[in-house]
N, C-alpha and C positions, 0 to 999 in steps of 0.2 A: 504493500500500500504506500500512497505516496504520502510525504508531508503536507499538511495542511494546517491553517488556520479557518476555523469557521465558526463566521460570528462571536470573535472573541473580545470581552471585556476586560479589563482593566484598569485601575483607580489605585493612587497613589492618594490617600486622602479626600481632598475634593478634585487630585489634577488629575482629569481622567487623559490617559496616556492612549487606550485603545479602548475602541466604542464601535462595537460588529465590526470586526477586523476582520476583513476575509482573505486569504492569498494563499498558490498554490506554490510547491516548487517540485523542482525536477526530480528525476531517481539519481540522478549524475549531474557533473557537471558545476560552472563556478556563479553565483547569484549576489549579488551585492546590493545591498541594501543601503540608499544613498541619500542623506540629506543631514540637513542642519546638526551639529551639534546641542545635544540637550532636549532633541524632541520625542526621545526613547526609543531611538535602536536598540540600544541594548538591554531594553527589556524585553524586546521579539528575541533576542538570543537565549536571557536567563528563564524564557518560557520554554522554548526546543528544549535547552539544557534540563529541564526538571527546578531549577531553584528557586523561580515561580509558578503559580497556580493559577489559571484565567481566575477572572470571577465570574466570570459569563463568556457561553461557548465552549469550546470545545478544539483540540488540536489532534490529528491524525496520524499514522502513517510512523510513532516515535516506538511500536511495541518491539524488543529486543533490538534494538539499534542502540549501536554502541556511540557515545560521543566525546568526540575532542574541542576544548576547549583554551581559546590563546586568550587570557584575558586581557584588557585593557589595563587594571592596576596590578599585574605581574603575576599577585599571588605565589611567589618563591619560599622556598622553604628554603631560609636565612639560618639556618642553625646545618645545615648542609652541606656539602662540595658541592660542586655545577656539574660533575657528574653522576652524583646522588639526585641531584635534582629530575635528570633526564630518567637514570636508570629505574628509579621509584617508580612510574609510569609501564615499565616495559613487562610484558606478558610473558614471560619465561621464570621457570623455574629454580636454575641455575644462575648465582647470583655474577657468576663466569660471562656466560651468556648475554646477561642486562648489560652489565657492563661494554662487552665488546660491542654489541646494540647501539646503550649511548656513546660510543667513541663513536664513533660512524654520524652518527646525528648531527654530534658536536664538528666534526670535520665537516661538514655540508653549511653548517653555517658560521663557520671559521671562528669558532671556540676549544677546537681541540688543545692546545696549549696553555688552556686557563680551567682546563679539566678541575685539576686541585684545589680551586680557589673558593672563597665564597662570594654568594651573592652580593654583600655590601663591596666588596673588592672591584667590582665591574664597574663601568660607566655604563650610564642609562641606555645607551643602544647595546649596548653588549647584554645588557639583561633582559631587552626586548628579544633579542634571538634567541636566548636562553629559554625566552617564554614561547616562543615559537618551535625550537628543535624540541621542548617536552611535548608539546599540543601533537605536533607530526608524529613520536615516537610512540604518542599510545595509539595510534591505528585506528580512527574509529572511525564507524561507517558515514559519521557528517563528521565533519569539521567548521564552527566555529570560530571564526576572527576575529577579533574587536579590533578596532584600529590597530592594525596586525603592525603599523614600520614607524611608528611615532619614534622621535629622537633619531631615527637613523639617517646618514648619510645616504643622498642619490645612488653612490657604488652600492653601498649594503642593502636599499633597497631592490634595486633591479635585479640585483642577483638573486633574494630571494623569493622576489617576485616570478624570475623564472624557476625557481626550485620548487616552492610551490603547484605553478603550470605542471610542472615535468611529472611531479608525482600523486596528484590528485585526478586525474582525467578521468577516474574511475569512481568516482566517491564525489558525493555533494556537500562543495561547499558553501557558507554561508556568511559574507565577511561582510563587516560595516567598515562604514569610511564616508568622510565627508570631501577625499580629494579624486577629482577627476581622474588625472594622471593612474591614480593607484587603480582605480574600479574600471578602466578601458582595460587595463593592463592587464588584468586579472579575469574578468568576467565575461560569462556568455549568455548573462540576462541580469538586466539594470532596472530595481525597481528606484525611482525616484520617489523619494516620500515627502510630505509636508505634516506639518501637527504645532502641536499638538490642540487633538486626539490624532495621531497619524492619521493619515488618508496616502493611498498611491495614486500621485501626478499620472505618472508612463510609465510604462514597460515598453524597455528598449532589448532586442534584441541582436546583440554585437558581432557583429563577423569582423575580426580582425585575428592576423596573423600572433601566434604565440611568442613573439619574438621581438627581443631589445630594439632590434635594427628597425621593426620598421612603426616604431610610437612616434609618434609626432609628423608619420604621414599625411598625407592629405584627409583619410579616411577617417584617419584619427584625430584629426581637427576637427571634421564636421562632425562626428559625434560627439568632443569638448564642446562647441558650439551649440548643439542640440541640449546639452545637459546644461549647459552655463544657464541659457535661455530658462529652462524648465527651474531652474534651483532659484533664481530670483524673486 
C-alpha cells in the first residue's frame, strides 16, 4: 500500500498546522516537500515517522515499513565516538560487522578519519553528515530528510546530494527544504506548500538529469523560475 495522508488534522494548541490534509506519495523514488520555513514541514515528517499522532484523519501505506530519519537538530548521541554513533543504527549482529558497516558510511561522506572523535569535536557541517551517514546506514524503506545540508559547504553538499541520488533510487524519499537549488537536485516530485494550515500550491513533476554537471541548465532554470514564482 502506498503512503498516504487522508484528511488529516493537526493542532498545535490553537495553530492548526494541518486541516484535511490530503497527499499521496510514491512506492519509490525522491519527493520534497517545499516551502517557507516554520509553516510545518516537519510535522508531515514526525507524523510518517510515528512521533506524532493526527488528531483527525488518518495516514496509510506506514504498516511494517521500516524508517530512517536525518533530523534537523542532529539528535547525536554526545557521550559516543562518530563511529558509535553510525554503528548503533546498523542491523547486524556482530558488533565486527556494524563497525566495518559504519566505516564505509563514514568514508562516503568523508568522516572516516574522525571515526574516534566525539560529536562536540566536529564542526556543524561535519555533524550534519554525521547525521546523514547514520539516517542512510539504518536502511529503511523511507527515508526522511529534514533540511538534510544546513551548515555545509557547496563541495559537501553536491557531493552528497549525488550520494544520496546514487543510493536511494529504490526506496522513497521524503526530504524538506526550503532551497530551490537543493529540491531540483534531488527530487522527482515537488510539492510546493503554503500555511499555515498547509495547503499544496503544485505539484511539479521534475525530469532533470541526476547529475552535478548539468544544475543550473536551462531546464533547470525554468523550473527555479517556476518554483521562485509559486513560493512568493
Amino acid at each position: 500500500m502506498l503512503l498516504s495522508f487522508n484528511k488529516v488534522s493537526k493542532n498545535f494548541g490553537e495553530i492548526k498546522v494541518l486541516d484535511n490534509f490530503s497527499i499521496n506519495f510514491p512506492k519509490k523514488g525522491t519527493v520534497c516537500l517545499f516551502g517557507k520555513s516554520g509553516i510545518g514541514k516537519t510535522t508531515i515528517l514526525n507524523l510518517i515517522a510515528g512521533l506524532l499522532k493526527p488528531d483527525f484523519g488518518y495516514i496509510e501505506g506506514l504498516d511494517t515499513k521500516k524508517i530512517s530519519f536525518a533530523f534537523q537538530d542532529e539528535r547525536l548521541l554526545l557521550w559516543n565516538t562518530v563511529i558509535e554513533n553510525v554503528s548503533v543504527v546498523v542491523n547486524k549482529k556482530s558488533n565486527i560487522d556494524k563497525k566495518e558497516i559504519a566505516k564505509g558510511w563514514l568514508s562516503k561522506v568523508g568522516l572516516l578519519e574522525f571515526c574516534d572523535k566525539k560529536p562536540d569535536e566536529l564542526s556543524g557541517g561535519m555533524k550534519q553528515r554525521l547525521v546523514l551517514a547514520r539516517a542512510l546506514a539504518f536502511d529503511g524503506d523511507i527515508i526522511l530528510l529534514d533540511e538534510p545540508f544546513k551548515g555545509l559547504d557547496d563541495a559537501s553538499k553536491n557531493t552528497l546530494i549525488d550520494l544520496i541520488n546514487e543510493i536511494t533510487k529504490d526506496k522513497l524519499v521524503v526530504v524538506v527544504t526550503h532551497s530551490t537549488y537543493e529540491a531540483l537536485s534531488l527530487s522527482d516530485t515537488i510539492y510546493v506548500l503554503k500555511g499555515t494550515p498547509i495547503e499544496v500550491v503544485d505539484k511539479l513533476d521534475i525530469d532533470l538529469p541526476c547529475c552535478e554537471s548539468y544544475r543550473y541548465n536551462s531546464a533547470f532554470l525554468e523550473y527555479q523560475k517556476k518554483i521562485d514564482a509559486l513560493y512568493k
